[in-house]
C-alpha positions as CSV (number, residue, x, y, z in Angstrom):
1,X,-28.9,-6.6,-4.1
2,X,-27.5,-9.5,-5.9
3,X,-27.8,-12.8,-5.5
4,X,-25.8,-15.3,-6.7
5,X,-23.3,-18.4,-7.1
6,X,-19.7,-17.7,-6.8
7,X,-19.3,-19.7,-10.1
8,X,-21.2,-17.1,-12.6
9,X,-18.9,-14.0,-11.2
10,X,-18.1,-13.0,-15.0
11,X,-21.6,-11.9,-15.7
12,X,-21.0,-8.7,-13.2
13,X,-17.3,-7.7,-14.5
14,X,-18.7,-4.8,-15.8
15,X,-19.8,-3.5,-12.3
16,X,-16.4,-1.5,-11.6
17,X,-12.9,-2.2,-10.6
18,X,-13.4,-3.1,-6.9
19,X,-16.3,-5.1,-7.2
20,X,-14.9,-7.2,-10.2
21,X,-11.7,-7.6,-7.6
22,X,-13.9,-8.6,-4.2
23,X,-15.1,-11.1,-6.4
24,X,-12.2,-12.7,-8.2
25,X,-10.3,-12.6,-5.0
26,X,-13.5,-14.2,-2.8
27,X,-13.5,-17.2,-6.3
28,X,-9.7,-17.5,-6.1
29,X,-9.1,-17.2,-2.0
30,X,-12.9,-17.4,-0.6
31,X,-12.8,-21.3,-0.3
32,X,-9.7,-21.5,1.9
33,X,-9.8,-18.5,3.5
34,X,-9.8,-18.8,7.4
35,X,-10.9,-16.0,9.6
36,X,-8.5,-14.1,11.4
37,X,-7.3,-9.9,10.8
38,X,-8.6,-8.5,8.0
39,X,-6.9,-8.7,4.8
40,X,-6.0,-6.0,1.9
41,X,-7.1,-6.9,-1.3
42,X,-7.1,-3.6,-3.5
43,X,-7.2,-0.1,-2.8
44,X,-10.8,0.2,-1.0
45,X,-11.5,-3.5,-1.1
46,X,-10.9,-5.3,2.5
47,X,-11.8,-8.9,3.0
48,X,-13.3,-10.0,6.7
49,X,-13.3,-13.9,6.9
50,X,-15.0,-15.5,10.0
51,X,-16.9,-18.4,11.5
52,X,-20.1,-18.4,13.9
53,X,-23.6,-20.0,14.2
54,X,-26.3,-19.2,13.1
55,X,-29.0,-17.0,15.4
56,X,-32.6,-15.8,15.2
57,X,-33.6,-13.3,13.7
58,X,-34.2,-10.1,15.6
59,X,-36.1,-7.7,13.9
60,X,-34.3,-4.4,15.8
61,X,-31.2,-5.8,14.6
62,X,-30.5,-4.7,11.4
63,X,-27.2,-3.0,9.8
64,X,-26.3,-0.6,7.1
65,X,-23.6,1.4,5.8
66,X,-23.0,4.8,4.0
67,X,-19.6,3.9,2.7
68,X,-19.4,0.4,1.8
69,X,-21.3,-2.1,-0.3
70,X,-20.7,-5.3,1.4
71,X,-19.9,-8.5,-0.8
72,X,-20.8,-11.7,1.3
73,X,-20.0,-15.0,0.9
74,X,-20.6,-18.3,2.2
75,X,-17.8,-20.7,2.1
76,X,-19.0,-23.3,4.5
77,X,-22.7,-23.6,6.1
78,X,-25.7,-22.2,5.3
79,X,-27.7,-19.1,6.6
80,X,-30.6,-16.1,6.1
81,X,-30.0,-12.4,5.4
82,X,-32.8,-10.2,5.7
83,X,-32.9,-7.1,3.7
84,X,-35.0,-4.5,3.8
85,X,-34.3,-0.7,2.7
86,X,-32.7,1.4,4.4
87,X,-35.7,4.1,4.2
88,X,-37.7,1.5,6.0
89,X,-35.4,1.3,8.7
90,X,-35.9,2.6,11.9
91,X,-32.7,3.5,13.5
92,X,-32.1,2.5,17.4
93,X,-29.0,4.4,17.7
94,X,-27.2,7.4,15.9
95,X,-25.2,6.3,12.7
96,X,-21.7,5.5,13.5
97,X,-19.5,7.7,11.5
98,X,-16.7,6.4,12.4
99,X,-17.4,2.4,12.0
100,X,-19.3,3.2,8.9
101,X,-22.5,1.4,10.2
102,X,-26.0,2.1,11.3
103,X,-28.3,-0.3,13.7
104,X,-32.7,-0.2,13.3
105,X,-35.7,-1.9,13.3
106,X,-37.1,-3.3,9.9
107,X,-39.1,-6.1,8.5
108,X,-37.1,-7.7,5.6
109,X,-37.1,-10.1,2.6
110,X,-35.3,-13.5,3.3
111,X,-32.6,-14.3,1.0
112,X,-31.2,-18.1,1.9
113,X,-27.2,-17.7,1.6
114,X,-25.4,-21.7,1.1
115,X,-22.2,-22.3,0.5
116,X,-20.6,-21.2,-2.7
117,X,-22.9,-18.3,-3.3
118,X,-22.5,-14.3,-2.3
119,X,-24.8,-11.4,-2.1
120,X,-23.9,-7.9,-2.8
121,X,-25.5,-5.3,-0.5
122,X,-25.6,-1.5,-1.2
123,X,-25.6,1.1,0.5
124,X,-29.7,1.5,0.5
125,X,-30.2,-2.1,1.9
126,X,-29.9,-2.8,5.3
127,X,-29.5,-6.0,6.3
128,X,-29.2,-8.5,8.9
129,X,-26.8,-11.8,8.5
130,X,-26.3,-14.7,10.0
131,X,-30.1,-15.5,10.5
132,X,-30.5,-19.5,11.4
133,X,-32.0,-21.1,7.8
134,X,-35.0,-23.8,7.6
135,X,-32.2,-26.7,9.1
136,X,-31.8,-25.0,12.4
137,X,-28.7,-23.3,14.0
138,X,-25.5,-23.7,11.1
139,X,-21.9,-23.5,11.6
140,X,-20.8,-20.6,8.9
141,X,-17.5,-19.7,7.7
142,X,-18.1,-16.8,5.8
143,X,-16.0,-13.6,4.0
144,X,-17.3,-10.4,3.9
145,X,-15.4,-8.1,1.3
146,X,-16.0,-4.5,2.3
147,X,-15.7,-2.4,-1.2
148,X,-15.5,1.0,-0.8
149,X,-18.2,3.3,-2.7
150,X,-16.9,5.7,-5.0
């Protein structure tokens, strides 16, 4: 996991093509970027913009993938991600091939998420966004750039 401010992106160019993309495209387009389809960046890199509010947390309710690291990034609001790993995970349901997603129980870490900053999940961390931060319930307009592993 990495946490961080959208601002400092050129400390992690040297994590590989498609993350170095999902970033310069989320500090170039991430600000103005309204949700709607999801958009091609790069070949295996595919931005997901949207808006919601904040919920509770739910502690059956977390998510991972095998084939994506997820980059995410708040452009308006503010929220909580909980992480925890995915080996202390306890699945509720068989592992969607197909949607390249998995749903369990776990007890995770909170990582507070404002505007301007992203976090960079891998494939071992499963997580659960869009947890309400210490303000109460948040409007969020966020971009999720799905980067494709390997």
């Amino acid at each position: 996991m990495i946490h961080d401010c959208i601002d400092n992106i050129g400390f992690y160019s040297g994590m590989g093509a498609r993350i170095r993309t999902a970033l310069e495209w989320l500090c170039a387009n991430g600000a103005s970027c309204e949700p709607g389809d999801p958009i091609p960046v790069a070949d295996g890199v595919v931005a997901r913009p949207a808006r919601y509010v904040t919920h509770p947390a739910d502690s059956s309710r977390y998510e991972f993938h095998r084939r994506f690291i997820d980059v995410q990034f708040v452009a308006e609001g503010d929220e909580t991600v909980l992480v925890a790993p995915v080996a202390e995970t306890h699945p509720s349901a068989p592992f969607d091939e197909a949607a390249d997603v998995g749903f369990g129980a776990a007890d995770g870490m909170p990582i507070r998420l404002c505007a301007g900053e992203f976090l960079i999940l891998w494939p071992h961390e499963a997580h659960q966004p869009g947890v309400v931060a210490d303000n109460g319930p948040a409007a969020v307009r966020k971009i999720v750039v799905k980067v494709a592993v390997g």
